[in-house]
N, C-alpha and C positions, 0 to 999 in steps of 0.2 A: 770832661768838665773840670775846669778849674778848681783849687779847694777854697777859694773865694766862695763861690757859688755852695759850697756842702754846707745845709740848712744845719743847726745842732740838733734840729730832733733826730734827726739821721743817725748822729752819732748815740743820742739817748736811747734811739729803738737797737742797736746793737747793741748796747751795753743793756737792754733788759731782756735779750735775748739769750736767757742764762739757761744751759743744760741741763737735766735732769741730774738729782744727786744717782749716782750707780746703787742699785737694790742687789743685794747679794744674792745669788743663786740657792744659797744652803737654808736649810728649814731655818727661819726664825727662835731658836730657843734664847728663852728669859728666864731671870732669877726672880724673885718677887719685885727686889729692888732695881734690877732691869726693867722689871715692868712699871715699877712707879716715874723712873727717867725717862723713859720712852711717853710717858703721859706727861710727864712736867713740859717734855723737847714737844710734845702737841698743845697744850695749854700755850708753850710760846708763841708757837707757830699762829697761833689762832688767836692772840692777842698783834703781835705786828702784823697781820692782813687786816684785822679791824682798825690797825692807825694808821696803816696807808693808806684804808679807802678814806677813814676820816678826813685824811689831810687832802684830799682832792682825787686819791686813785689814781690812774691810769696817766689823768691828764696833767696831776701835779709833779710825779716822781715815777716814771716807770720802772725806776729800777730796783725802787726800794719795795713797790708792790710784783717786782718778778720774783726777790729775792724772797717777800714772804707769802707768794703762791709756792713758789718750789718747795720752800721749809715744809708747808704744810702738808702738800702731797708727797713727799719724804713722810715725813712724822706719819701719814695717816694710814701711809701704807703699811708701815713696819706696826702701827698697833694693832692695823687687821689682822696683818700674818703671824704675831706672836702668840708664842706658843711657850707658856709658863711649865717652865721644868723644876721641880725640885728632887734635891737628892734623899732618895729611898734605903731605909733600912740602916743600919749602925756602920760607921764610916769606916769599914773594911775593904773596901775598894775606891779607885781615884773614879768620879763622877762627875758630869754636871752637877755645877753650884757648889762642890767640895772647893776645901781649900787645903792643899798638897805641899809638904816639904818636902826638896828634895837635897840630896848633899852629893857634891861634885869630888870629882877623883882629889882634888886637890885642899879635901876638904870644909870648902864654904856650902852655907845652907841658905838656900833663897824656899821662898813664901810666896805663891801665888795663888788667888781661886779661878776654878775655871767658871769662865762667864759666856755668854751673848756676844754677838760680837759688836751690837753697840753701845753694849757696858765694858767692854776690855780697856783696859789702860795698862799696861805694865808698868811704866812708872809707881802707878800706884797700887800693885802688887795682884792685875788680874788680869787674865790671859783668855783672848777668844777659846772658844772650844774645838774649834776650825785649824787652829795654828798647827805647825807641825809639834811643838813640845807638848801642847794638850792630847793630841789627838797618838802621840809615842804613848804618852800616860794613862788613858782613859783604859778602866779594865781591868787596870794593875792593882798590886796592892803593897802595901808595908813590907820590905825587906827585896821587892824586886828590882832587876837592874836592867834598866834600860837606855838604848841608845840614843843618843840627843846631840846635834848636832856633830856628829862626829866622835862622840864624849862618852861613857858610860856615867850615868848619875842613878843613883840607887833613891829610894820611896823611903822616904825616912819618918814621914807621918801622913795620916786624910783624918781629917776631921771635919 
């Protein structure tokens, strides 16, 4: 067939043929504040499926109603499966929901909490609890040394 002949909805129904976001295999654990993101990332999701059907649904914008069916069944699933963790007892050990200094051979000190993994952000100073440096740390406490990427970094505070 000629591409003369290729109708655009054609091209519209592949482009709203959008794949499922990937659900992570590992337990869902959340911070309180994980759990409140995960409810806002649902409130979105269920406000742009109410404005694409507004806008005609299906027959006006397929793509803008695939992209916020997907969001929603993302978001809906993850606030099924979560599973609010908070850190127990007086912050003598690295925990979910702590937040861990740690200090490199070379002597700098970085700041991260361990979080959920879709509240991690490193950038902004939190680290899945899945990751290989959460998961060297988890257990530990003040004064141990542990291997990180190749590296020894010692536990310089949790709180």
């Amino acid at each position: 067939m000629a591409v003369a002949f290729t109708r655009e909805e054609d091209y519209e129904a592949r482009a709203a043929d959008l794949p499922d976001r990937p659900i992570s295999p590992h337990p869902n654990l959340v911070t309180a504040s994980g759990l409140a993101a995960i409810e806002a990332e649902l409130a979105a999701a269920r406000a742009a499926y109410a404005q694409a059907q507004s806008e005609g649904g299906i027959s006006a914008d397929r793509t803008a109603m695939a992209r916020a069916t997907r969001e929603l069944r993302y978001w809906s699933a993850r606030r099924g499966s979560a599973q609010l963790m908070e850190p127990e007892g007086v912050a003598e050990t690295v925990q979910f929901g702590r937040t861990v200094e740690i200090e490199r051979d070379d002597g700098r000190r970085q700041t991260f909490r361990i979080v959920g993994e879709d509240e991690a952000d490193p950038a902004r100073g939190s680290v899945s609890y899945v990751s290989p440096l959460a998961r060297a740390l988890l257990g530990k406490a003040v004064g141990d040394a542990v291997e990180v990427n190749g590296a020894e970094v010692e536990i310089a505070g949790v709180r």
